[in-house]
C-alpha positions in Angstrom: 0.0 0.0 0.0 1.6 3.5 -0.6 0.3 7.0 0.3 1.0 10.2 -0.9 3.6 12.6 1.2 3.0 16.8 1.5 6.1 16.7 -0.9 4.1 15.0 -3.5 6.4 11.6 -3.4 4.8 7.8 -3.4 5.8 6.1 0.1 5.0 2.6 0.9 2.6 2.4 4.2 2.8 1.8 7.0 6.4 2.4 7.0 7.5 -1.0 7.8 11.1 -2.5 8.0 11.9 -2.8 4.6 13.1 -6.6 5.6 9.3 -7.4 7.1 7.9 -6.1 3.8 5.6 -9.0 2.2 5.8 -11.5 5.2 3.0 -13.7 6.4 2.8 -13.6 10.5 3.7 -17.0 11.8 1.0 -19.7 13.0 -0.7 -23.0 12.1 -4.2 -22.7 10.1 -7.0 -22.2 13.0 -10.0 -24.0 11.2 -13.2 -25.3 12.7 -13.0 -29.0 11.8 -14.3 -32.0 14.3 -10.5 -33.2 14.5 -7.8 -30.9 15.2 -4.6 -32.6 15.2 -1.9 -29.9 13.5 -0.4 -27.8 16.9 0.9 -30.8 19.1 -1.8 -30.2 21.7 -2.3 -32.4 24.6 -5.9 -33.4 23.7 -7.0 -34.1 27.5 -7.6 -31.2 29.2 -7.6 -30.8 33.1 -9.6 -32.6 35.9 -12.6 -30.5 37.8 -10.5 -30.9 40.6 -7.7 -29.1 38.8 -9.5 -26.5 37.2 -10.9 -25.5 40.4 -7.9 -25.3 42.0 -6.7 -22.9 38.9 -10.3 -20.9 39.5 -9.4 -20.3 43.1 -6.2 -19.3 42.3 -6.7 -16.8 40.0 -9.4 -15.1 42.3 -6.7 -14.9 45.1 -4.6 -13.1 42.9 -7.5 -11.0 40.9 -7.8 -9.4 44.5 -4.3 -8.3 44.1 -4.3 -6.9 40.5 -4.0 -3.5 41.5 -0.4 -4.4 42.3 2.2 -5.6 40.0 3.0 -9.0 40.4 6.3 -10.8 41.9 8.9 -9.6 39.2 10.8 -12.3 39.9 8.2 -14.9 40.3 10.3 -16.9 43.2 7.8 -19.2 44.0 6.9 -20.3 40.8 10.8 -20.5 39.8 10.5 -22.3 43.5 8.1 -25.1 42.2 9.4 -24.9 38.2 13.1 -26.2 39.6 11.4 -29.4 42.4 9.6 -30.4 39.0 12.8 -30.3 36.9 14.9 -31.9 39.6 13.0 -35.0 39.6 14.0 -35.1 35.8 17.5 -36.1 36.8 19.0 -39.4 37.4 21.8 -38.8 39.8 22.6 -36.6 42.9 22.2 -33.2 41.4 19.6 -30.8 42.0 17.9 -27.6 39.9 17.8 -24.5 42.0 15.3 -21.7 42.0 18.4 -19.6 40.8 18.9 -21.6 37.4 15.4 -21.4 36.6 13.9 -18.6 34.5 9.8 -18.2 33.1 8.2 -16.3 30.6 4.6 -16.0 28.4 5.4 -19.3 26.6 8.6 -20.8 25.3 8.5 -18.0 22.1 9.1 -15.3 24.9 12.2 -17.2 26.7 13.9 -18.1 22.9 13.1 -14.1 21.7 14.6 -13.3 25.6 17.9 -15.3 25.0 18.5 -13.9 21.3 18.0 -10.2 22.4 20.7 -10.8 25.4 22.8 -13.1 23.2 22.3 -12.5 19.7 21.6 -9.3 18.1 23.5 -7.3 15.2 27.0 -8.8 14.7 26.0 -12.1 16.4 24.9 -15.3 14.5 22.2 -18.1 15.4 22.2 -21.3 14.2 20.4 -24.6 14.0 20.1 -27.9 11.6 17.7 -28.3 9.2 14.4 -29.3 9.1 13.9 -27.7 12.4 11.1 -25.3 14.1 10.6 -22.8 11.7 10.3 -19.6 14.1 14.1 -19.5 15.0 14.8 -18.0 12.0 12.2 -15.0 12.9 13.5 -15.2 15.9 16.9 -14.4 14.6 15.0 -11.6 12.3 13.0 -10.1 15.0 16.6 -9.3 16.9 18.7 -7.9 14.0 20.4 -11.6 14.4 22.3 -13.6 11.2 20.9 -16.7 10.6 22.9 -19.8 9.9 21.1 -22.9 9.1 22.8 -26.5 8.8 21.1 -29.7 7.5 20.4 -32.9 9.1 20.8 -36.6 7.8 18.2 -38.1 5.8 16.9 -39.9 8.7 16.6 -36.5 10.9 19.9 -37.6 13.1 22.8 -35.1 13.3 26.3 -35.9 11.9 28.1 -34.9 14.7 30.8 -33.6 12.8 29.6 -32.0 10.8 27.5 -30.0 13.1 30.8 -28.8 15.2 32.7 -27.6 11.9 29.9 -25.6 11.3 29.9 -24.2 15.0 33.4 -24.0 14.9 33.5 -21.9 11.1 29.9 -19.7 11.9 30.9 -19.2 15.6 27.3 -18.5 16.8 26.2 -16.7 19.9 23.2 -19.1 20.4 22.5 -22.8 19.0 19.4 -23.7 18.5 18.8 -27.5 19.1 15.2 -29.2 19.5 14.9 -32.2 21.4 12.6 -34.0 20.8 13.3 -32.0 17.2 10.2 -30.3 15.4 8.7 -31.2 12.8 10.2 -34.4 13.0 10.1 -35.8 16.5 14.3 -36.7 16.6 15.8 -36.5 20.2 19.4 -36.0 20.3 21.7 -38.4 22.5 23.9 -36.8 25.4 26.9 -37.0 23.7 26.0 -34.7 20.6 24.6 -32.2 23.0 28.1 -32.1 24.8 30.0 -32.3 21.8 28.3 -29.2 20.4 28.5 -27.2 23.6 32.1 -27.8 23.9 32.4 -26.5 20.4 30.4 -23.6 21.0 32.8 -23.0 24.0 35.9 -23.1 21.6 35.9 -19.8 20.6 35.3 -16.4 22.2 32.9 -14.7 23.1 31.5 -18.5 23.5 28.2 -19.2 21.9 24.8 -20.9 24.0 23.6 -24.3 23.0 19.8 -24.1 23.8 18.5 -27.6 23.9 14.8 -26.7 23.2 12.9 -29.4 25.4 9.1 -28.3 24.2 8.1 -31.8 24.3 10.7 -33.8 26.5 8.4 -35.2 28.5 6.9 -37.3 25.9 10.4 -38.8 25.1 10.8 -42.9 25.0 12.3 -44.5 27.9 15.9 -44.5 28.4 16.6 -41.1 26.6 18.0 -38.9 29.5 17.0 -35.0 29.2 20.0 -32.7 28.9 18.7 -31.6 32.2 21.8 -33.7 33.1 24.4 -32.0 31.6 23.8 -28.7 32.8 26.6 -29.2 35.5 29.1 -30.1 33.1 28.2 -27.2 30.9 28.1 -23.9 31.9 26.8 -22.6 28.0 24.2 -25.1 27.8 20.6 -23.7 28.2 17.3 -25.9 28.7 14.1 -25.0 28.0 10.7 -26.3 28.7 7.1 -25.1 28.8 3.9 -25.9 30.5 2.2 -25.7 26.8 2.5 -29.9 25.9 2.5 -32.3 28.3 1.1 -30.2 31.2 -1.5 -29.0 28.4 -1.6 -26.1 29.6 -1.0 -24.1 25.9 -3.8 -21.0 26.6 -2.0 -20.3 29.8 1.5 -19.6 27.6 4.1 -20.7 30.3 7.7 -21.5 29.5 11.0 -21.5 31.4 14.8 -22.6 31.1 16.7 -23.9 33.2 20.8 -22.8 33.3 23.5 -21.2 35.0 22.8 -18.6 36.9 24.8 -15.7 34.9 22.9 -16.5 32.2 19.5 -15.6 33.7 21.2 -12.5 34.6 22.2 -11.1 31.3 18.4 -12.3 30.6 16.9 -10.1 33.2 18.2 -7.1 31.2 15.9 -7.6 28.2 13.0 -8.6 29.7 9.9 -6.5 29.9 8.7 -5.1 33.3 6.5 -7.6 35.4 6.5 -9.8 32.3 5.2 -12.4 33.8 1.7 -11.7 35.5 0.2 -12.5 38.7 -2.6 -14.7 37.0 0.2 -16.3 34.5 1.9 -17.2 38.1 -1.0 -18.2 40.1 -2.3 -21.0 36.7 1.0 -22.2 36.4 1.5 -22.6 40.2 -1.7 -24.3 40.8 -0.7 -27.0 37.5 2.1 -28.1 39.2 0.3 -28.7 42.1 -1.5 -31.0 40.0 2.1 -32.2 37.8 0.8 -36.0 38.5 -2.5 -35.7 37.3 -1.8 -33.2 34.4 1.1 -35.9 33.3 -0.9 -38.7 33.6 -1.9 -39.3 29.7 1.6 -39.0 28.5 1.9 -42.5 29.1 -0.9 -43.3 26.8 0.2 -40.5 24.3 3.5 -42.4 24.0 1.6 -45.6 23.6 -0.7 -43.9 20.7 2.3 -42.8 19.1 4.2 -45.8 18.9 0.9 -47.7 17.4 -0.1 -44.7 14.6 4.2 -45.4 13.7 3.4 -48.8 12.9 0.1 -48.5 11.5 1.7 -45.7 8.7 4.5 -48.0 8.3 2.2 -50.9 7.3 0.4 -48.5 4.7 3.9 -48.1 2.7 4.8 -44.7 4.4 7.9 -43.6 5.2 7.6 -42.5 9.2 10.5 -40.2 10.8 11.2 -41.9 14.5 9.6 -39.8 17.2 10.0 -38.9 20.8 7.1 -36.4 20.6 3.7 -36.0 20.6 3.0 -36.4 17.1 4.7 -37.9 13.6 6.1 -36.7 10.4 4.9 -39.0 7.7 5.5 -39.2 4.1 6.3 -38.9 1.1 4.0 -37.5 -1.0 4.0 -35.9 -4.6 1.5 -33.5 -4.0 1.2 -33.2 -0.1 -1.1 -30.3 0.0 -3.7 -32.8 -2.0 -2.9 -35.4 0.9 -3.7 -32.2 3.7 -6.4 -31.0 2.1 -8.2 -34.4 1.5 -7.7 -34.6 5.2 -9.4 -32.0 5.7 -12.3 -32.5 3.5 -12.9 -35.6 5.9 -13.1 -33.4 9.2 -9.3 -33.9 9.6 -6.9 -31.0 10.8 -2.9 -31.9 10.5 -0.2 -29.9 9.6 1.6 -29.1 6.5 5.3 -28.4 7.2 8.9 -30.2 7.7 10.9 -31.1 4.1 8.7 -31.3 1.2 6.3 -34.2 0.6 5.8 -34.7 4.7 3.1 -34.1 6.5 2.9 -33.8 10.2 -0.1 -35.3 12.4 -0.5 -34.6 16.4 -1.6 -37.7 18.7 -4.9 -37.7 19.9 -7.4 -39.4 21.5 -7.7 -42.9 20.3 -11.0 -41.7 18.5 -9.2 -39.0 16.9 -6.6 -41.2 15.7 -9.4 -43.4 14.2 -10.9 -40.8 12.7 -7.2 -39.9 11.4 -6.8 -43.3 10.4 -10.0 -43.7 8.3 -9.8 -40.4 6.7 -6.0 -41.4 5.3 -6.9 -44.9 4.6 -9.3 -43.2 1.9 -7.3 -40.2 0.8 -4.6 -42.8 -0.3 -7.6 -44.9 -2.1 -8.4 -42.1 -4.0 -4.8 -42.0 -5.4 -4.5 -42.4 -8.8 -2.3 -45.9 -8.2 -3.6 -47.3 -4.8 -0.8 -49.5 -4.3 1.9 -46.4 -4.5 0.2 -43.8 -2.1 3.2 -41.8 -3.1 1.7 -40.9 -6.3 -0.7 -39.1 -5.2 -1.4 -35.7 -7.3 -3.8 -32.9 -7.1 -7.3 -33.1 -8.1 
C-alpha cells in the first residue's frame, strides 16, 4: 500500500522495516474442523479438581491486581526447579536460581536472542527444524545460519561442530525431541556441540529446546543432566504440551545462573503476570494428574508409527507428541483431502511430509479412516506416493 507525502512523493505504508515487507505472521491454520490434530496439543484437558484449583487461584490473585505481580516470580521459579529436579538421574539438583519463566517458550527463545544475539551475532540450528528460530533471529537484528540434518533427521556430529566451529554463533538452537520431525538428540552430541560452542570467544549458547521432552521414549536422559558439566548449555521447557496447559502460555529454562542474569536485562517489566503465576503454580500442584496421559500418548504414538509404516509410508522416529509421515507428490492434495474428511494436521517439515498430532484414540481413528481413503483415492492405490492434485 503506498500513500502520498506533503512533498508529492509515493511512500510505501505503514512504514514498515523494509526486511518485514511481504511477510506472512507466523502460525498454524486455525479451522473449525471436528479433529484438530496440527499444533501438538495435549488433547486431555484438566480434571474438575484441577481446574478448580486454577479458578481459586486466580481469584486470590485477581484481588491483588492493582499491584504488580512478583517480578521475579520466586515461588513459581521455587516449584518450576522441584519439578525439573526429579527429571534427573543422579545426585544433582535444579535450583530456584537456574530457573527462569516467561509468556510461553516463544518469549524465553526471543529473551535469549536479544541478550545473546543481536547485530553482529549469529544463530544457528540444523535443518528441518522449528521454523520460528529464524524469525527469531530476524526479529533481533540476528544472522541466521542454518545447517542440515541426515536423511533420517539424526545429526552428523561432525559436521555440526565444523559448522559451530566456522559460523561461531552466539546461540545454538537445538530441539529435542526435534520439530517437525520428532528426533531426540543423544547426550553425547549435545556435549560435543557445547564444547564447540565454548571453543571460541565470546562462546556461543547451546539451547536444547525441550518443548516436548516429557513425551520422550524410555531411556533417553534429558539434557537436564548436563547442565553441571556445561556452563553454556541452556534448557528449556514449557507448560504448553504435556502439562496441556497451551492458553496459559508458560515456558521457562533452566541454566547457569549468569545467564539468567544477562536475561533479566531484556526482559519487559513484570512480564510475567500474577494470573500467569498463580495458573501455572496451581498445574504443578497437579504435575501427576496433568502428566498422567503422557503414558498413553507415548503408547498412541508408537501404534499410529506402525500403522503408517504398514500402509507403505515412510515415518520419521519420534520422541514427541506427534509424527512426520511421508512422502508425498503433492502433499497439500494429501492435507487437504484430510481436511475435507473433518481432519486437521499440519503441512510443514521437508517437502512431501506431513505432520499429524496424537490424539485421543477416537481421533486417531478418525485420522486413520480419513488417510486410509485419501490414499484410495490415489491415482495408483498400491503407491500412495503418487498421489497428485485433483
Amino acid at each position: 500500500m503506498t500513500q502520498t507525502s506533503p512533498t508529492g512523493e509515493r511512500s510505501a505504508w505503514p512504514p514498515l522495516r523494509e526486511e518485514l515487507r511481504g511477510l506472512e505472521p507466523y502460525g498454524a491454520p486455525q479451522l473449525d474442523v471436528p479433529v484438530q490434530l496440527n499444533t501438538n496439543e495435549n488433547p486431555y484437558g484438566p480434571s474438575p479438581e484441577c481446574i478448580a484449583d486454577i479458578a481459586t487461584a486466580v481469584a486470590h490473585a485477581a484481588s491483588t491486581l492493582n499491584r504488580y505481580p512478583d517480578r521475579e516470580f520466586t515461588e513459581l521459579r521455587t516449584e518450576l526447579a522441584a519439578y525439573l529436579s526429579r527429571d534427573l538421574s543422579g545426585p544433582g539438583r535444579i535450583t530456584p536460581e537456574m530457573v527462569w519463566a516467561a509468556n510461553g517458550s516463544n518469549e524465553v527463545m526471543l529473551q535469549l536472542l536479544q541478550a545473546f544475539g543481536g547485530p553482529g551475532r549469529t544463530a544457528l540450528s540444523f535443518a528441518p527444524t522449528y521454523s520460528m528460530y529464524p524469525e527469531y533471529a530476524r526479529d533481533t537484528h540476528t544472522r541466521w545460519v542454518q545447517g542440515r540434518r541426515e536423511e533420517d533427521f539424526s545429526l552428523d556430529l561432525d559436521a555440526a561442530r565444523a559448522l559451530i566451529e566456522a559460523e561461531r554463533p552466539g546461540v545454538v538452537l537445538l530441539p529435542s525431541p526435534n520439530n517437525p520431525t520428532g528426533t531426540a538428540l543423544p547426550p553425547e552430541a549435545v556435549g560435543v556441540l557445547c564444547e564447540a560452542a565454548a571453543s571460541y570467544e565470546p562462546q556461543g549458547l547451546v539451547v536444547v529446546d525441550e518443548a516436548y521432552g516429557e513425551f520422550r521414549r524410555a531411556g533417553t536422559p534429558s539434557a537436564l543432566e548436563l547442565l553441571g558439566t556445561h556452563r553454556n548449555l541452556v534448557v528449556s521447557r514449557t507448560m504448553s504440551k504435556a502439562f496441556a496447559l497451551a492458553g496459559a502460555r508458560l515456558g521457562y529454562l533452566a541454566a547457569d545462573p549468569e545467564v539468567l542474569d544477562a536475561v533479566r536485562l531484556v526482559r519487559l517489566p513484570y512480564h510475567l503476570s500474577a494470573v500467569t503465576q498463580a495458573v501455572a503454580l496451581a498445574a504443578l500442584r497437579h504435575a501427576p494428574e496433568l502428566l498422567g496421559k503422557v503414558d498413553d500418548l507415548r503408547a498412541e504414538r508408537d501404534a499410529c508409527v506402525a500403522w503408517l509404516r504398514e500402509q507403505g509410508l515412510t515415518v520419521a522416529e519420534s520422541d514427541a507428541n506427534f509424527v512426520l509421515f511421508g512422502t508425498f507428490a503433492d502433499r497439500h492434495a494429501v492435507w487437504q483431502g484430510l481436511l475435507e474428511r473433518g481432519v486437521l494436521v499440519r503441512e510443514t517439515g521437508p517437502q512431501g511430509w506431513l505432520r499429524v498430532s496424537i490424539g485421543t484414540p477416537e481421533e486417531m481413528a478418525s485420522f486413520r479412516s480419513a488417510l486410509t481413503e485419501v490414499i484410495a483415492a490415489a491415482p495408483d492405490p498400491h503407491d500412495p506416493h503418487t498421489l497428485e492434485a485433483p
